[in-house]
N, C-alpha and C positions, 0 to 999 in steps of 0.2 A: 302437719302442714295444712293451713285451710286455704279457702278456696278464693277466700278476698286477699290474699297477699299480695299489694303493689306488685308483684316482681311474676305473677301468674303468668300473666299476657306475655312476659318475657320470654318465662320460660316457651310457653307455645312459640313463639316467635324464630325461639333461636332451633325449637324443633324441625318447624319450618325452614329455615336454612339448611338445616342438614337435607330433608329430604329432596329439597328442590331446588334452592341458591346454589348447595354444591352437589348432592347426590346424582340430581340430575344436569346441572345446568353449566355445572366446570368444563363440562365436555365442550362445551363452543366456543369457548377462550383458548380452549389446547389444541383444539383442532388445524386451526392451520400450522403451529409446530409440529405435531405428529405427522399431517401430512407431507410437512418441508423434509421432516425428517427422518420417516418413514417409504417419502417417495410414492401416497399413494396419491389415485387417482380421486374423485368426489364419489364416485358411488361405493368402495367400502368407509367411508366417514357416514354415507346417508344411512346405508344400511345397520349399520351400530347404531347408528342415532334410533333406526325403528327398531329394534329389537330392544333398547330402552324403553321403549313408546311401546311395547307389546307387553312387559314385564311392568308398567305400570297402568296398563289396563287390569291383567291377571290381579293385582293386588289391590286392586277399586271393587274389580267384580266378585272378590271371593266374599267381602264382606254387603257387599248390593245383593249378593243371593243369599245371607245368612248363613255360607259356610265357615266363616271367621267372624268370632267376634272383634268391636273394635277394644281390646280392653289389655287392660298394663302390661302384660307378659308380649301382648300381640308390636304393642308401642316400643316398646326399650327392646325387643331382640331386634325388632327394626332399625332403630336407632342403629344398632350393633353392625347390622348384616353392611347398612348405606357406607358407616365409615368403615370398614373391611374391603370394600368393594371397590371404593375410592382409591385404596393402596394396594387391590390384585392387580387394578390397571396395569401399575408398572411394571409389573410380573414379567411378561414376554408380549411382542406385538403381534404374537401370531392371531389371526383374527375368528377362528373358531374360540378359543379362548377368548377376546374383547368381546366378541358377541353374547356369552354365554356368561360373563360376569357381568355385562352392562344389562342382562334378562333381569338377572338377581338382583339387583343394584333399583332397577325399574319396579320392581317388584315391592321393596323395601318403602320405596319410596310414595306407593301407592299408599301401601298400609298405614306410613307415619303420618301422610296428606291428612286422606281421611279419618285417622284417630284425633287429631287435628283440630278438624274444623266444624266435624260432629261436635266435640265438648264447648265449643266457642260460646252457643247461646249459652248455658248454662254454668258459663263458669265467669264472665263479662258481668259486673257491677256495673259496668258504664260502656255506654257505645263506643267510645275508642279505644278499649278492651280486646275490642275483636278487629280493628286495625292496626292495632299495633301486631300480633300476631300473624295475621296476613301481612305485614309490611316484613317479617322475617322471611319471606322471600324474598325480598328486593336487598334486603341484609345481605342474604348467601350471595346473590349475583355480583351484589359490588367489591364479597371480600374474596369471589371467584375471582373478578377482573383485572380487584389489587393484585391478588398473588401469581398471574398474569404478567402482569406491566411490571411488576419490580423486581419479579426473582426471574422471567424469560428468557434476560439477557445473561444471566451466570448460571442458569439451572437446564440441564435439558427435561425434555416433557416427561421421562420416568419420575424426578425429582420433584418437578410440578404435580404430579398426582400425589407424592408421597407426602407432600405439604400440604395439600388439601386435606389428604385423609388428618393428618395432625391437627391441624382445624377444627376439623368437624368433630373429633376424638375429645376435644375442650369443648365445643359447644355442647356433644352429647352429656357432659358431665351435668351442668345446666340445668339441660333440657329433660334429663332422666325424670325429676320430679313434678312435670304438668301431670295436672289431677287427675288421672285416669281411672277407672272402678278396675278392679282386680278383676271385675265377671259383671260382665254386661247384664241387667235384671232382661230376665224376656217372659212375655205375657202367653202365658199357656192359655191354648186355647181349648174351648169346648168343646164335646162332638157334635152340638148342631154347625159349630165352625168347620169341624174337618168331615164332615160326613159328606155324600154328593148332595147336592142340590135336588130339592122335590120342586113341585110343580108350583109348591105354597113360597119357598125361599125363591126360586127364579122371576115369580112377581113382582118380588117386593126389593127385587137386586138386579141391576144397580141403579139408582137412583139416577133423576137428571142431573144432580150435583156432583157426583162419582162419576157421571159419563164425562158431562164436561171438563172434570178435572183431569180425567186422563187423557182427553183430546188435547187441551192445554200442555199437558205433562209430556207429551209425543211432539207436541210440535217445537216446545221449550227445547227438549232433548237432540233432535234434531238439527236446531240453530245451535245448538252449544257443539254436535260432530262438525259443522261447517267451521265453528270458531277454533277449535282443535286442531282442527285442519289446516287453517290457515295462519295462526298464531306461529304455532310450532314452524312450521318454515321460517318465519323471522327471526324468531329465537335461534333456530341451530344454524342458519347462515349469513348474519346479519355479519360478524366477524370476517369470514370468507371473501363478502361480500367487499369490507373495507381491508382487504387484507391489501393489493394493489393500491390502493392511496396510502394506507399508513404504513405498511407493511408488516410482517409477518404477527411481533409482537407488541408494536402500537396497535395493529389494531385493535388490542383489549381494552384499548380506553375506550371503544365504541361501549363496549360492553359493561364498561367503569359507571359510564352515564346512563347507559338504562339500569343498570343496579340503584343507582343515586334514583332517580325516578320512578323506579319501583317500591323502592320503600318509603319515598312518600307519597304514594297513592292511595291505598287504602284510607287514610284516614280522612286524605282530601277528598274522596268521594263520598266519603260517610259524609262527610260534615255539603257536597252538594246534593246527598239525596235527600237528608233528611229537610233540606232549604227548599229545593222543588220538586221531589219525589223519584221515586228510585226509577219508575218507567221512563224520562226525561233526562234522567241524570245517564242510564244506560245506553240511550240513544247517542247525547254527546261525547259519551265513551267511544261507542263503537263506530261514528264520525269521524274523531280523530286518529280513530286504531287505523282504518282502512285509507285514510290521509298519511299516515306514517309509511304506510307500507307503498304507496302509489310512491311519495316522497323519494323513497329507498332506490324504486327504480331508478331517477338520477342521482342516485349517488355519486358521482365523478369529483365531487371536492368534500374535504372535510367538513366544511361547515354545514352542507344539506347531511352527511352521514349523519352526523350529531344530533341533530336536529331529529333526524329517523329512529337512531338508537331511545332518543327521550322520550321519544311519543308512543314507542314501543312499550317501554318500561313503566310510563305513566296510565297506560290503557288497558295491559292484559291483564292483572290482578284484579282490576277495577270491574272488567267485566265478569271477571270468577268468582268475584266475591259479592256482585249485585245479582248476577243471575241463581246462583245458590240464594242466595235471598228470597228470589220471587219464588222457587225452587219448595223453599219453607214457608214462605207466604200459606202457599198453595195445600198446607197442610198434608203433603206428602212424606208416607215413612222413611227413613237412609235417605233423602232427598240429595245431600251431597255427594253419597256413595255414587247413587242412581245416575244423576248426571253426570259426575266425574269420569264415569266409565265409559260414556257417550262421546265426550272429550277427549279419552283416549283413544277411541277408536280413530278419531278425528286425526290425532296426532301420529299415528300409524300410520294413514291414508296420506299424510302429507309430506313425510321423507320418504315413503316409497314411489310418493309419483314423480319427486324429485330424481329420484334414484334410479329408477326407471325410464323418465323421458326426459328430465330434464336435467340431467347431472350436469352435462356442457352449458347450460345456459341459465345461471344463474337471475339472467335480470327478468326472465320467461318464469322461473319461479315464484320470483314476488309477484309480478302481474297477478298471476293464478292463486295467490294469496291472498292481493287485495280483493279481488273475485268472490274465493270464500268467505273472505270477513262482511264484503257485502250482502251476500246471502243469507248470511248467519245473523247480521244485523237484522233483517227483515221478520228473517223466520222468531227470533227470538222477541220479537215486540208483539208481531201476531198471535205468541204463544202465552205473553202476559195479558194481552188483553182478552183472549179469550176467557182464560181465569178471571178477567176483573179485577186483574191486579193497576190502582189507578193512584200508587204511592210507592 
C-alpha cells in the first residue's frame, strides 16, 4: 500500500470519523433521549461530557510529552478501543460506569486525532488531501445525526449506541490501512544535548528566534484553550438546546446540518486561505464561529437554530485545522499534539462550568461561549503575528 493512493485521504478521513464524528461526538445527538429516558437532570449528561473531554486530553498529552509514540500499533488498538467503547455505552446507565468508559473512549479518540493529522503533511500529494481528511469529521457528525433522526423513533438510546458502535466497526475496517510507521524514527540525541547547560551553551541559548517563537507558541496555545472552551459548549448542547422546538429526536437534524457543514469545511477553507492567506481566512472563521453562537442564543424557531447548527459545523474544523497550520508554520516539534492538548483543556473547562453554574441555563452558556470564542479569536491572531505568520 503506497502513500499516493487516491483513497489515502479517505482512509485518514474515515479514521477521523471514528474518533470524533462518532467516538466522541454521538454523544450529543443521544443525549436528550438518554436524558428523556433515563430521567436525568443536565449536570450528569455535562459531566460525562467532561470526562470525555479529560480522556481526550490524557491521549494528546501522552504523545505531546513523548510517552507514546504516534505509530501503527498506537493508531489501530485505537481504532479498536473507540468502537468497543461506542457499544459499552449500552451496557448499564449506571454512571460511574458512563464516566469511566466515556474516559477510555476520550482517550482513544485523542490518540487516533493525533496519529491523524500528524501524518497529514506528509502523506497529502495535493492540498485537498488534507481536507478531505479533516472533513471525515464532519462525515462522523452527519452519519451520528443520520442514525439519530432515523432509527430514534423505533430504537431506544441502548440500540442507538449499538448502531453506532456497527458503523464505526466498518469504518475502522477502512480506516485500519492509513499509512502509519510501525515506530516512530526519533532523533537521539547528544550529550552536549542532554548534559546541563554551561555558562558557554546558556549564551548562545536561546536565541531571539527560539524566544519569539515560544512567546508566539504560548499565546497561540492559549487562544486555542479559549476555543476549546468555548466550541465544545456548542458542540454538546447545541441539540439540548433545540430539543424544545423540534423535540426530543428532531432535534438531530440540528446536528444533521452541522455534520453536512463540517465536512465541507475544510476544503472550503483551504481553497480561502490559500486565495487570501490563512491569518485573514482565520479571522473570518472565527467571526462567524462566535456569530453562530450569539445566533444560538435566539434560538426560539427553527430556522435561526439551523442556521446556528451550520455556522457551527462550518467554522470549528476550520479553525483546527488553520490554527494547527500556523502551529506548523511556526516550525514547532508535535505541534498538533502540543496544541491539541491546550484544547482539551479548554474542552474540560467548558462542560464543567456548564455543570457547575450553569446546568439550568442553557441560553447563559452560549453567551459565555461566545465570550470565549471572542477571546480565543483575539488571542490567536496576536499569537500568529507575533510568529510573523502573514499567510
Amino acid at each position: 500500500m503506497t502513500t499516493t493512493s487516491g483513497l489515502t485521504p479517505i482512509r485518514g478521513g474515515l479514521g477521523m470519523s471514528v474518533a470524533m464524528g462518532m467516538g466522541r461526538f454521538f454523544y450529543t445527538p443521544a443525549l436528550p433521549l438518554m436524558v428523556a429516558a433515563l430521567h436525568w437532570s443536565s449536570a450528569p449528561g455535562a459531566w460525562i461530557a467532561t470526562l470525555n473531554y479529560v480522556g481526550y486530553f490524557i491521549g494528546t498529552l501522552v504523545i505531546a510529552r513523548g510517552w507514546v509514540e504516534p505509530n501503527r500499533f498506537v493508531y489501530r488498538l485505537s481504532l479498536i478501543v473507540s468502537t468497543l467503547g461506542l457499544a459499552a455505552v449500552a451496557l448499564t446507565p449506571n454512571l460511574l460506569w458512563q464516566g469511566s468508559i466515556r474516559t477510555i473512549a476520550g482517550i482513544a479518540s485523542g490518540l487516533i486525532f493525533v496519529c491523524v493529522t500528524q501524518r497529514i503533511p506528509a502523506n497529502s500529494r495535493k492540498p485537498r488531501d488534507g481536507g478531505i481528511s479533516y472533513g471525515g469529521v464532519g462525515f462522523g457528525i452527519l452519519v451520528s445525526g443520520a442514525i439519530v433522526l432515523v432509527a430514534g423513533n423505533v430504537a431506544d438510546w441502548r440500540q442507538l449506541w449499538l448502531i453506532c458502535a456497527a458503523v464505526s466497526a466498518a469504518f475502522t475496517v477502512i480506516a485500519w490501512t492509513w499509512p502509519i510507521p510501525s515506530r516512530v524514527p526519533t532523533t537521539k540525541k547528544t550529550p552536549a544535548e542532554v548534559a546541563p547547560p554551561t555558562d558557554a551553551t546558556h549564551d548562545s541559548s536561546p536565541t531571539p528566534f527560539d524566544a519569539n517563537r515560544r512567546r508566539a507558541m504560548a499565546i497561540l496555545s492559549t487562544g486555542y484553550f479559549f476555543q476549546g472552551g468555548g466550541y465544545i459548549i456548542i458542540g454538546t448542547y447545541l441539540v439540548v438546546l433545540a430539543g424544545p422546538v423540534f423535540g426530543a429526536t428532531a432535534a438531530a437534524s440540528t446536528w444533521l446540518i452541522a455534520g453536512i457543514a463540517t465536512a465541507a469545511s475544510p476544503l472550503t477553507w483551504s481553497a480561502v486561505a490559500s486565495r487570501i492567506g490563512t491569518v485573514k481566512a482565520l479571522t473570518v472563521c472565527y467571526c462567524l464561529q462566535v456569530f453562530g453562537a450569539l445566533l444560538a442564543v435566539f434560538g426560539s424557531t427553527p430556522a435561526v437554530l439551523i442556521i446556528a447548527a451550520a455556522l457551527f459545523g462550518f467554522t470549528f474544523i476550520g479553525v483546527v485545522m488553520m490554527t494547527i497550520g500556523i502551529g506548523t508554520q511556526m516550525g514547532v516539534t508535535n505541534a498538533s499534539a502540543k496544541l491539541t492538548s491546550w484544547y482539551s483543556i479548554g474542552q474540560i473547562a467548558g462542560p464543567a462550568l456548564v455543570a457547575a453554574a450553569l446546568a439550568e441555563n442553557i441560553v447563559a452558556a452560549f453567551i459565555a461561549s461566545a465570550i470565549a470564542l471572542a477571546i480565543a479569536m483575539a488571542l490567536t491572531l496576536v499569537g500568529a503575528l507575533t510568529a510573523n505568520i502573514d499567510r
